[in-house]
Every structure is written in structure tokens, then in C-alpha cells.
C-alpha positions as CSV (number, residue, x, y, z in Angstrom):
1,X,81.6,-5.8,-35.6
2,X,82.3,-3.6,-32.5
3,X,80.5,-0.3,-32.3
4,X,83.3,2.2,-32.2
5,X,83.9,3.9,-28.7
6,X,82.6,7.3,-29.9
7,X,79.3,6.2,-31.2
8,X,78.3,4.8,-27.7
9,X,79.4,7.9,-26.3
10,X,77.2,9.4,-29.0
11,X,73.9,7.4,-27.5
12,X,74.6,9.4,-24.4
13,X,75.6,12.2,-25.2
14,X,72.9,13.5,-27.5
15,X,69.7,12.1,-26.1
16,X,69.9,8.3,-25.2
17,X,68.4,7.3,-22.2
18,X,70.6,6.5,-19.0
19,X,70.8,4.2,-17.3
20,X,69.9,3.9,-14.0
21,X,73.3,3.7,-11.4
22,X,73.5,4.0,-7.5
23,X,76.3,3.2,-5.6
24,X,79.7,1.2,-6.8
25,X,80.2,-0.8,-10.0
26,X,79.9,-4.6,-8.3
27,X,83.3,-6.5,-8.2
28,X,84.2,-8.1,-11.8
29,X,81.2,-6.4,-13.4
30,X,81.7,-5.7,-17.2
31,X,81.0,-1.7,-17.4
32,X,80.1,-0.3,-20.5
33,X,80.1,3.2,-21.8
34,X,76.6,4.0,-21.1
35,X,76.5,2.8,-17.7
36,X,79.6,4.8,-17.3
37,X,77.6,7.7,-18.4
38,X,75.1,6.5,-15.9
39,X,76.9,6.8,-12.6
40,X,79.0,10.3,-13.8
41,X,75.3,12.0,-14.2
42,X,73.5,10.4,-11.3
43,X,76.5,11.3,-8.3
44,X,79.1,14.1,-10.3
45,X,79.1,16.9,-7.7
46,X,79.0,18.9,-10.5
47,X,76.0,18.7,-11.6
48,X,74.7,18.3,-8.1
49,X,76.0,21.9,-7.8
50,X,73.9,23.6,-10.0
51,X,71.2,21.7,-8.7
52,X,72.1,23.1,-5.4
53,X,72.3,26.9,-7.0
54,X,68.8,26.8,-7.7
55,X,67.5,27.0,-4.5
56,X,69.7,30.1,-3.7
57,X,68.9,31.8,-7.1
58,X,65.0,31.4,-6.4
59,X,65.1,32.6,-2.7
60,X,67.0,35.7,-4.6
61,X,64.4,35.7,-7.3
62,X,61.3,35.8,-4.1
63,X,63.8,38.4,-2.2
64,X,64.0,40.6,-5.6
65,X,60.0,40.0,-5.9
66,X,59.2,42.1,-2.5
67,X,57.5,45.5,-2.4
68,X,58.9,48.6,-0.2
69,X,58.7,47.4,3.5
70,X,55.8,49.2,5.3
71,X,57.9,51.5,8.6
72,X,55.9,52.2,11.9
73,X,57.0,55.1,13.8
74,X,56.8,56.9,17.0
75,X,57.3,60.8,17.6
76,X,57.7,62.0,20.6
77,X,57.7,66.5,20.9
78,X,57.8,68.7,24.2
79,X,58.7,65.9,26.8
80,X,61.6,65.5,29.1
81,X,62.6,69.4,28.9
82,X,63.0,71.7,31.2
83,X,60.6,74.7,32.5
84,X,57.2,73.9,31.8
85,X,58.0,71.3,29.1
86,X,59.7,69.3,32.4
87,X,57.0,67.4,32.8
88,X,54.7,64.8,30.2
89,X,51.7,66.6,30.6
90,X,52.9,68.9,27.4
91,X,54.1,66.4,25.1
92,X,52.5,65.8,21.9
93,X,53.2,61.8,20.6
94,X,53.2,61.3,16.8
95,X,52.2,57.9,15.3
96,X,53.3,57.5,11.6
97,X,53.8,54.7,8.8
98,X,55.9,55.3,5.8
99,X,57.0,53.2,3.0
100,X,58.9,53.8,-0.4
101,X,56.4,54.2,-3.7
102,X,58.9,52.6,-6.3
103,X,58.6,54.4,-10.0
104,X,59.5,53.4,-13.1
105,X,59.0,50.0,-12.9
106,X,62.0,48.8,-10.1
107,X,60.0,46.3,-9.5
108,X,60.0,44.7,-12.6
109,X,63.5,44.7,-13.0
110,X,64.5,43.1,-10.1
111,X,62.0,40.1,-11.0
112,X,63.2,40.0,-14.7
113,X,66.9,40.2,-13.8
114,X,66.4,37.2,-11.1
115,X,64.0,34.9,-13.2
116,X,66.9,35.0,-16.0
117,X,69.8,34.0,-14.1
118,X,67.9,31.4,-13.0
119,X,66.7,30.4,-16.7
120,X,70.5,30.4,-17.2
121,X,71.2,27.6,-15.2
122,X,69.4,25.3,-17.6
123,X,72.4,25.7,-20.5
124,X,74.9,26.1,-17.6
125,X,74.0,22.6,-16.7
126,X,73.9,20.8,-19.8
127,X,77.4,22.2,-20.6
128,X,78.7,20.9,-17.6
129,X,76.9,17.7,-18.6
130,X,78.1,17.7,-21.7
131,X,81.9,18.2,-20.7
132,X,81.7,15.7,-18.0
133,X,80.5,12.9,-20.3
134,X,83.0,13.8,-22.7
135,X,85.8,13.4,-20.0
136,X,83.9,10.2,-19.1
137,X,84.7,8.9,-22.9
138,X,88.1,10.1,-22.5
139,X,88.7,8.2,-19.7
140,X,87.1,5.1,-21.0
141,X,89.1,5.5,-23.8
142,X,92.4,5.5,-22.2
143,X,91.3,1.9,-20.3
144,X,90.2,0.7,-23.7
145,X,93.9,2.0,-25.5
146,X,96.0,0.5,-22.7
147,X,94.4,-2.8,-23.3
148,X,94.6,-2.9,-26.9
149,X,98.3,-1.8,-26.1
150,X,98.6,-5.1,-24.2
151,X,97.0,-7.3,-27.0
152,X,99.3,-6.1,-29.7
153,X,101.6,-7.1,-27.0
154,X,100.9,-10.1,-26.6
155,X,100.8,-10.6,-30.4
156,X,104.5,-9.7,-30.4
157,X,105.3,-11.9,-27.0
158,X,103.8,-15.0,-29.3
159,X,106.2,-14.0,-32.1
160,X,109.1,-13.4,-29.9
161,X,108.5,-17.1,-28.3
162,X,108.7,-18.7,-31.9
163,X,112.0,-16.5,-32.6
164,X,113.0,-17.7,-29.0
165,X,112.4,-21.7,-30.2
166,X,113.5,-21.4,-33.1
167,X,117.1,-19.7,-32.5
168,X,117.1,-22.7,-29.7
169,X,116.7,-25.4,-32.1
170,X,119.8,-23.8,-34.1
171,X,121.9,-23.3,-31.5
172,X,121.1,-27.0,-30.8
173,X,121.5,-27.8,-34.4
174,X,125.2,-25.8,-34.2
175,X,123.9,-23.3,-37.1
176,X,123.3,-20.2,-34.8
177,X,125.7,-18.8,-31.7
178,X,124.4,-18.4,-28.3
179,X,124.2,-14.6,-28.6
180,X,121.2,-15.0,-31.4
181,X,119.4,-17.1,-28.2
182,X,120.3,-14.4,-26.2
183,X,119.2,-11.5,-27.8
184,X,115.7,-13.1,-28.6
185,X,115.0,-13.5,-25.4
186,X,115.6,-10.2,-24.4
187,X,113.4,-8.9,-27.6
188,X,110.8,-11.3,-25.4
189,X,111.4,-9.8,-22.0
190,X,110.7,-5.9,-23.6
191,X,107.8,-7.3,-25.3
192,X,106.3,-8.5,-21.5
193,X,107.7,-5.6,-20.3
194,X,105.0,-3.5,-22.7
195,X,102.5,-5.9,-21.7
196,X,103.0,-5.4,-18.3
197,X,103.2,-1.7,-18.5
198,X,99.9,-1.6,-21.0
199,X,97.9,-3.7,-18.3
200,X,99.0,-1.8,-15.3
201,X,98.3,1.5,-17.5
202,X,94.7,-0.3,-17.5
203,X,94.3,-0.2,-13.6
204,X,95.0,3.4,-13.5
205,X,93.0,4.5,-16.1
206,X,90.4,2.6,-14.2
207,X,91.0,4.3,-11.3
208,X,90.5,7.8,-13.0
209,X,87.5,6.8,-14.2
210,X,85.7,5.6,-11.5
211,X,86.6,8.7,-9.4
212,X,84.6,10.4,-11.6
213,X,82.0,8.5,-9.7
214,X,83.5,8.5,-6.7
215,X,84.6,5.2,-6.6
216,X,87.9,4.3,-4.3
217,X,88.6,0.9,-5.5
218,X,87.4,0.2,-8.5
219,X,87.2,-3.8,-9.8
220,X,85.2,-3.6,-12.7
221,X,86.9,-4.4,-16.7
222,X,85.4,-2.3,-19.5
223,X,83.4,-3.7,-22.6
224,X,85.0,-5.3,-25.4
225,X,85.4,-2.7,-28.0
226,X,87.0,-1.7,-30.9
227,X,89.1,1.5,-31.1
228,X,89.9,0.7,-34.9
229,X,86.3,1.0,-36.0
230,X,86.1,4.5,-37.2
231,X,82.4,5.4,-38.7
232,X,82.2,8.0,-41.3
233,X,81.6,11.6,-40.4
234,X,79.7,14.8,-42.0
235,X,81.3,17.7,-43.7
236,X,82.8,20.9,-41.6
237,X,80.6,22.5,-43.1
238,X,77.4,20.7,-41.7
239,X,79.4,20.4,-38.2
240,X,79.9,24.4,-38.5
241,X,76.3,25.2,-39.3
242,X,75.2,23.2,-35.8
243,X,77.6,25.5,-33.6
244,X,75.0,27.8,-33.1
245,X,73.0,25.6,-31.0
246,X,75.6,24.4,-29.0
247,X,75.5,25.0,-25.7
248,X,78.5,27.1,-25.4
249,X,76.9,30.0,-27.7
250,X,73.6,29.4,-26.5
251,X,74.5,30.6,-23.2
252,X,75.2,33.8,-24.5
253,X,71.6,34.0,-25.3
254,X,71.1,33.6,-21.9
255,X,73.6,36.4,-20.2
256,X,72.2,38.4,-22.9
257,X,68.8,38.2,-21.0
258,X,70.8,38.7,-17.9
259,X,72.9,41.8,-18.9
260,X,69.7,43.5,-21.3
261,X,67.9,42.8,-17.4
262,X,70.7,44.4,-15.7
263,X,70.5,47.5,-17.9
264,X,66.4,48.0,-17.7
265,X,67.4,47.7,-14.1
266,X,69.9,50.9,-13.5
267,X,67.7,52.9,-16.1
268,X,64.9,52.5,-13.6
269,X,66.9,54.3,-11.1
270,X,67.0,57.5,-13.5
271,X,63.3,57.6,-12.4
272,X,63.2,58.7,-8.3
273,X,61.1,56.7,-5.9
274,X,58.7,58.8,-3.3
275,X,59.2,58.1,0.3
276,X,55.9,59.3,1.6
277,X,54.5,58.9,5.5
278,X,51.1,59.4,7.2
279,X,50.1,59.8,10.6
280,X,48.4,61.3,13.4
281,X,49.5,63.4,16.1
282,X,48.1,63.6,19.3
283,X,47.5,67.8,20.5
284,X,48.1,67.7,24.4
285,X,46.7,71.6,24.7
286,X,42.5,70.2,23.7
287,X,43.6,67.1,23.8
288,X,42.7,66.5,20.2
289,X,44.0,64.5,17.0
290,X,44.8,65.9,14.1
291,X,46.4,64.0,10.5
292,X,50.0,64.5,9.8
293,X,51.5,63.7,6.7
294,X,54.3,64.6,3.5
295,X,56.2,63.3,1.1
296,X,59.8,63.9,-0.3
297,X,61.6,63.2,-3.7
298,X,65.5,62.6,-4.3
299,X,66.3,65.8,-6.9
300,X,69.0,64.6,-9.1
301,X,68.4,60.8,-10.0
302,X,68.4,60.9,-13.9
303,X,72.0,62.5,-13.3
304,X,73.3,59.9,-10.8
305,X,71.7,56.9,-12.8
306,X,73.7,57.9,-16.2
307,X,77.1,55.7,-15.3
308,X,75.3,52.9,-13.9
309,X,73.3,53.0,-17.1
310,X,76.3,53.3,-19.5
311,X,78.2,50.5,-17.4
312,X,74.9,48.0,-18.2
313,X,75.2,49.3,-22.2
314,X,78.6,48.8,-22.1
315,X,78.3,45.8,-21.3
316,X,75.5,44.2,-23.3
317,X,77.6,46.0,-26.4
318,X,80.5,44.1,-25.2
319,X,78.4,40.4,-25.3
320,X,78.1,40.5,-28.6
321,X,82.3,40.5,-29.3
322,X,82.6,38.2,-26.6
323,X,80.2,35.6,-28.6
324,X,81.8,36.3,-32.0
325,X,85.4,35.5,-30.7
326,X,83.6,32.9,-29.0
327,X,82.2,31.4,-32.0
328,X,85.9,31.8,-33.8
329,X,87.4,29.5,-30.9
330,X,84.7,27.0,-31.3
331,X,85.3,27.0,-35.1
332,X,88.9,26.5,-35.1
333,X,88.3,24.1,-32.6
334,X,86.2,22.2,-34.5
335,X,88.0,22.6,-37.9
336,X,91.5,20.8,-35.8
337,X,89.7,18.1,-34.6
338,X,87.8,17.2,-37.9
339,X,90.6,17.4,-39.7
340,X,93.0,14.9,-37.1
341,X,89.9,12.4,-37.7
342,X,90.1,12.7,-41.2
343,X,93.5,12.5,-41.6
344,X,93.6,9.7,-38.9
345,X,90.8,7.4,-40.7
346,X,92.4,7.7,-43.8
347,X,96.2,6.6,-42.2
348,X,94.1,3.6,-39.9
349,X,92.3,2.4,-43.4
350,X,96.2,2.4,-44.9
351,X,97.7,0.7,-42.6
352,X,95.0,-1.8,-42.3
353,X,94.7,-2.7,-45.9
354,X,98.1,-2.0,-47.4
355,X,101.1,-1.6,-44.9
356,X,100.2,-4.3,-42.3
357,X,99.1,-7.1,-45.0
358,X,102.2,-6.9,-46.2
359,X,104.5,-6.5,-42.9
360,X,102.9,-10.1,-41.5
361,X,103.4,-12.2,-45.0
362,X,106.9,-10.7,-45.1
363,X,107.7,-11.8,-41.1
364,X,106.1,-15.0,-42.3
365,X,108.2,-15.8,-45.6
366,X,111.0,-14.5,-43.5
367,X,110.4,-17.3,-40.5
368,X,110.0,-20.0,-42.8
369,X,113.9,-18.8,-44.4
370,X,115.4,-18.6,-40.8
371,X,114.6,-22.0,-40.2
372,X,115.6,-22.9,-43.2
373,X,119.1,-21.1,-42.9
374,X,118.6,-18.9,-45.6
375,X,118.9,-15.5,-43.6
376,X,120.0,-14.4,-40.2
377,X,117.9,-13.6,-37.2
378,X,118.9,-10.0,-37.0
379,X,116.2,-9.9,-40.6
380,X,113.7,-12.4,-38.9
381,X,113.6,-9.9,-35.6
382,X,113.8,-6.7,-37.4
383,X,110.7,-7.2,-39.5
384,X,109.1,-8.5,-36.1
385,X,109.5,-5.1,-34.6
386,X,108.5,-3.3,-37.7
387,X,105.4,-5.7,-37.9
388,X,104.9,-4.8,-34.1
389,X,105.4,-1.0,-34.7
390,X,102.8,-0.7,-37.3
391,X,100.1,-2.2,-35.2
392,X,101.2,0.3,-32.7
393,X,101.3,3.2,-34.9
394,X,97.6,2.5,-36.5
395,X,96.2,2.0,-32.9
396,X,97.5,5.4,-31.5
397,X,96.2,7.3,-34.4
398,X,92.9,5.7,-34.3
399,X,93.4,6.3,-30.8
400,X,93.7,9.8,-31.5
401,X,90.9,9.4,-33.8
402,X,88.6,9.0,-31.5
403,X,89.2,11.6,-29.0
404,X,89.3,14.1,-32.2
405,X,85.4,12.5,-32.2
406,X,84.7,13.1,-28.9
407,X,85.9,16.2,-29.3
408,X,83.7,17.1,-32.0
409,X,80.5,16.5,-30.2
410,X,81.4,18.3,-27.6
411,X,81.5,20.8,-29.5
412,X,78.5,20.4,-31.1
413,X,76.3,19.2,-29.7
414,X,75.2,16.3,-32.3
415,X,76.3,12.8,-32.8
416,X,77.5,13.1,-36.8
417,X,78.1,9.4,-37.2
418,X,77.2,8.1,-41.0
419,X,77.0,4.5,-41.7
420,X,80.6,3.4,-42.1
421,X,81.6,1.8,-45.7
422,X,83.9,-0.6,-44.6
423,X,85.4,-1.9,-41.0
424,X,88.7,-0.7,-40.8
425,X,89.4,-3.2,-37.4
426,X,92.8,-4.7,-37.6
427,X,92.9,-8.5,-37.8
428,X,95.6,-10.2,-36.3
């Protein structure tokens, strides 16, 4: 049996081993999921991106780690006047250096609040992993769909060729008028038709995906696998319990760091930094030196500071609402796609074992009548078509089924795939 689609996106997605990819999928090479996975993580700009953030975020973080720059300065008094004060032999030159004493822990701050956006990146990162490789399943999917759409295709192109003989051999026999030859071999040009279409469907869904890779002209076919199999799932309630560690809310943990940073930051400023300088001065009259120096002190910082400082709390309040509509978008998410799955396993396992059983040994009682006379083509063909519909319908919901899946883990962050109890792959 076929692992299902979604449990070898599962291998992937929630702590399998890659494996290892460089360059384009080699002409005629089977690809399978995995190695799918493989080439999205190891070239997806994406990912390269936040890579590529990092290095900016940590020369911020070293910039953000600097002390007060040290000034040197030069004082000139009494030169280039007028009078007596005309000439240089007055003037009095002033050598200084001055800095900035930083108070109430600036410094700090600034590291705390850098380090933590760079922390951030780590959850940033798997997110955009994780949505990536889920868009890598999607697209994998679609390839695998349009070719299942061609094999039930076919299936109906074989039955459409029997209906094709078989009206022949009554026309031939003077039981059946041309027009019954004539319409099944239309009914067999519409089912090549939806071959056709399913396989070209194929190439461009092969297309998609290996632009995902950057791949131009892609000539690889996909795995053989098995859309039908649908493997058992855990309760909402077990899936609802994980959402917590999910990427998407644990990055709120992360701005929280950020904003709670932010907010230690502007209360610093309530506290006024001291802009001192020391020197010494040079007296022209006994040609002596003598040690200058002050200080000086903003008046009115704790004032100044307050709406910076409510902006920050404002802020940090606000995270928490964000998170908790968050969490109720995540939840409803989650509830629509486990119950599509649900709903869609159960409709797959029907048809498979009740409605498409019966469909094929009715088309097959009603061949055997056709050629025996007993009833006209227009039965023979419209049973066909119903027997053809049905395979269709149970492949697009289990279809559906699995990108309800895909969804789910997305979401959670977990692969919650329980030993099936029974293959639910249609046989032909």
C-alpha cells in the first residue's frame, strides 16, 4: 500500500531528515516528496532571506552594544581681535574631552532589545519553513491529482472503446443505427479529451512546483502515490491542545521579548544622562596651566519620557489581544479543516466500499444485456458516465482530503497520523 501524500509530507515537515539537493532535478528522474522538500529548503529565497537578516540584525545588536563616544575638543579665547587682543600673544587655547555618562541602565536596553529581535528570527524562520513545505505538498499534490484524473480517464477511454466495438458489431449485425456508433465515439473523444487535459494539467503543475526551486524546465514525473489512502487522524481536541506550540503563537512570545525590551528602553530615558568634559587650559599672562572642567544635566526627562513610555505599555497591553484573536483564527482554522477531512474520509470510505462496487457490476450486467439486445446503449453509456463520475467524485474529495491534512499540520505543528484501519484506495 501507498503511503498517503500527507504522511510523507509529515516526515518532513515535523523533523525527518532532508535530503540533500543542489542544482536541477536530472531529466526523467522520479521525484518524491521528500526530495521535493529537499530542494525548496536548501535554494527558497525565503529562507535565504532570513538567513541574510541576521547579519544586519547583529551588526545592529554590536552598534546598540557601544558606550558614549569619547569628544576631543579645542578652545580657542582672546585671539584674532582687535586692540591688544589683535595679536596671538594673548590667546588662551583650551584642550577638552567629553563624553555622555549614560544612567539608568540605557545601555542595557539597547542590548536586550537587539539580542531579541534577533532571537525572533529563529520562529520567524521555521514559519516560513513550515508554510513553504506546506505549499511544496500542495503543489505535489496537484501533479499527483491531475494524474490520477488521467488514469480514471483512461479507465473510462477503455470502456468507451468496448461501447465503441460493440455498437460496431450491431450496426454490422443490423440491430443498432449509425447514430448509436456515432455518439459512442464521441463519448470516447470527451473521455481523451479529459485525459488530455488531466496530463497537460500534470506538466503545469510541474512547472509550479519546480519554480519553487527555481527550476525553468522541469523533466522530472513524481512518485507513484495514492491520494485515496487516508490514515486516521487525532481528536480536535488533542490538535487544539498543540496550537500553543505552534509557531504562529510562539512568535508572540518572541515580540513579547521585543516590545517588554522596547518599553525598559523609553523608561530609561525618564532617567537623564550627564554630559560631563575635562580639560586644561593654557593661561597666556604666566604662561601657566590650569584644570578646566563641568558637567550639565537635561532638567525635565521623567516628563518628556512619560508618552514614549505609555506608547511601549500600550503596546505590550495590546500583544496580548493580538495573540488571543490570533489563537481564535488558528482554532477555527483548524476546526474547518479537521472537519472537511473527516467528513471527506468518511464519503471516500463510501464510495469505495458501497457506491462504486455496485456502479461497475451494474455497467457490467448492463454490457453483457447490450450485446445481448436486451437494452439500448443510451442505459449501457449512461451508467458508464455514472460509473466514471463516481471515481471522479471520490478522487476530488480525498483530494480535498488531503490538503485539509496539509492544512492541519501547518497549523500545528505535528504530524497526527494514527495507523489507518483499513485502505480505502480504489480498485479498478
Amino acid at each position: 500500500m501507498n503511503p498517503s501524500i500527507i504522511a510523507r509530507c509529515a516526515l518532513v515537515l515535523f523533523g525527518a531528515v532532508l535530503l540533500s539537493a543542489s542544482g536541477a532535478v536530472r531529466a526523467g528522474e522520479r521525484l518524491t516528496l521528500d526530495q521535493a522538500f529537499a530542494h525548496v529548503a536548501a535554494s527558497h529565497p525565503d529562507l535565504r532571506l532570513v538567513a541574510a537578516r541576521t547579519g544586519v540584525l547583529e551588526a545592529e545588536r554590536d552598534l546598540a552594544a557601544q558606550k558614549p563616544a569619547l569628544a576631543a575638543s579645542v578652545e580657542l579665547e582672546n585671539g584674532f581681535g582687535t586692540g591688544a587682543a589683535r595679536a596671538l600673544d594673548g590667546a588662551e587655547i583650551t584642550l577638552t574631552l567629553s563624553s555622555v555618562l549614560e544612567r539608568g541602565g540605557k545601555l542595557d536596553a539597547r542590548r536586550t532589545l537587539a539580542q531579541s529581535r534577533i532571537d525572533a528570527l529563529a520562529i520567524e524562520r521555521e514559519t516560513r519553513r513550515l508554510d513553504l513545505l506546506a505549499e511544496t505538498a500542495r503543489r505535489y499534490l496537484a501533479i499527483v491529482g491531475a494524474e490520477q484524473h488521467a488514469k480514471v480517464a483512461e479507465l473510462d477511454i477503455e470502456q468507451r472503446q468496448r461501447a465503441v466495438k460493440a455498437a460496431q458489431l450491431r450496426l454490422q449485425a443490423g440491430a443498432s443505427p449509425e447514430a448509436v456508433v456515432l455518439t459512442a465515439q464521441a463519448e470516447l473523444a470527451r473521455a481523451e479529451l479529459s485525459r488530455d487535459r488531466a496530463r497537460q494539467e500534470a506538466v503545469a503543475a510541474g512547472q509550479q512546483l519546480a519554480a519553487l526551486w527555481g527550476e525553468r524546465n522541469p523533466e522530472f514525473t513524481v512518485a507513484d502515490v495514492d491520494p485515496l489512502v487516508l490514515p486516521d487522524i487525532t481528536s480536535l481536541e488533542t490538535m487544539s491542545a498543540m496550537l500553543d506550540s505552534t509557531p504562529e503563537l510562539a512568535q508572540f512570545a518572541d515580540e513579547k521579548r521585543i516590545r517588554e525590551a522596547r518599553l525598559q528602553l523609553a523608561r530609561t530615558s525618564a532617567t537623564p544622562d550627564v554630559n560631563w568634559q575635562i580639560g586644561v587650559r593654557q593661561l597666556r599672562e604666566t604662561n601657566d596651566f590650569a584644570l578646566v572642567g563641568g558637567f550639565s544635566v537635561p532638567l525635565g526627562s521623567g516628563s518628556r519620557a512619560q508618552p514614549e513610555i505609555r506608547a511601549a505599555d500600550a503596546e505590550l497591553a495590546a500583544l496580548s489581544i493580538e495573540r488571543e484573536a490570533k489563537g481564535l483564527s488558528l482554532y477555527s482554522t483548524l476546526a474547518e479543516a479537521h472537519g472537511r477531512y473527516t467528513l471527506a474520509q468518511a464519503e471516500v470510505d463510501r464510495l469505495q466500499h458501497e457506491v462504486l462496487p455496485k456502479l461497475i457490476q451494474a455497467a457490467q450486467a448492463t454490457e453483457r444485456a447490450y450485446r445481448a439486445g436486451a437494452i439500448s446503449y443510451l442505459e449501457w453509456a449512461q451508467l458508464l458516465s455514472e460509473q466514471t463520475t463516481a471515481r471522479q467524485q471520490q478522487l476530488d474529495v480525498a483530494l480535498d482530503a488531503q490538503h485539509a491534512l496539509i492544512e492541519i499540520q501547518r497549523l500545528t505543528g505535528q504530524a497526527f497520523v494514527l495507523p489507518s484501519s483499513a485502505a480505502t484506495g480504489v480498485t479498478p
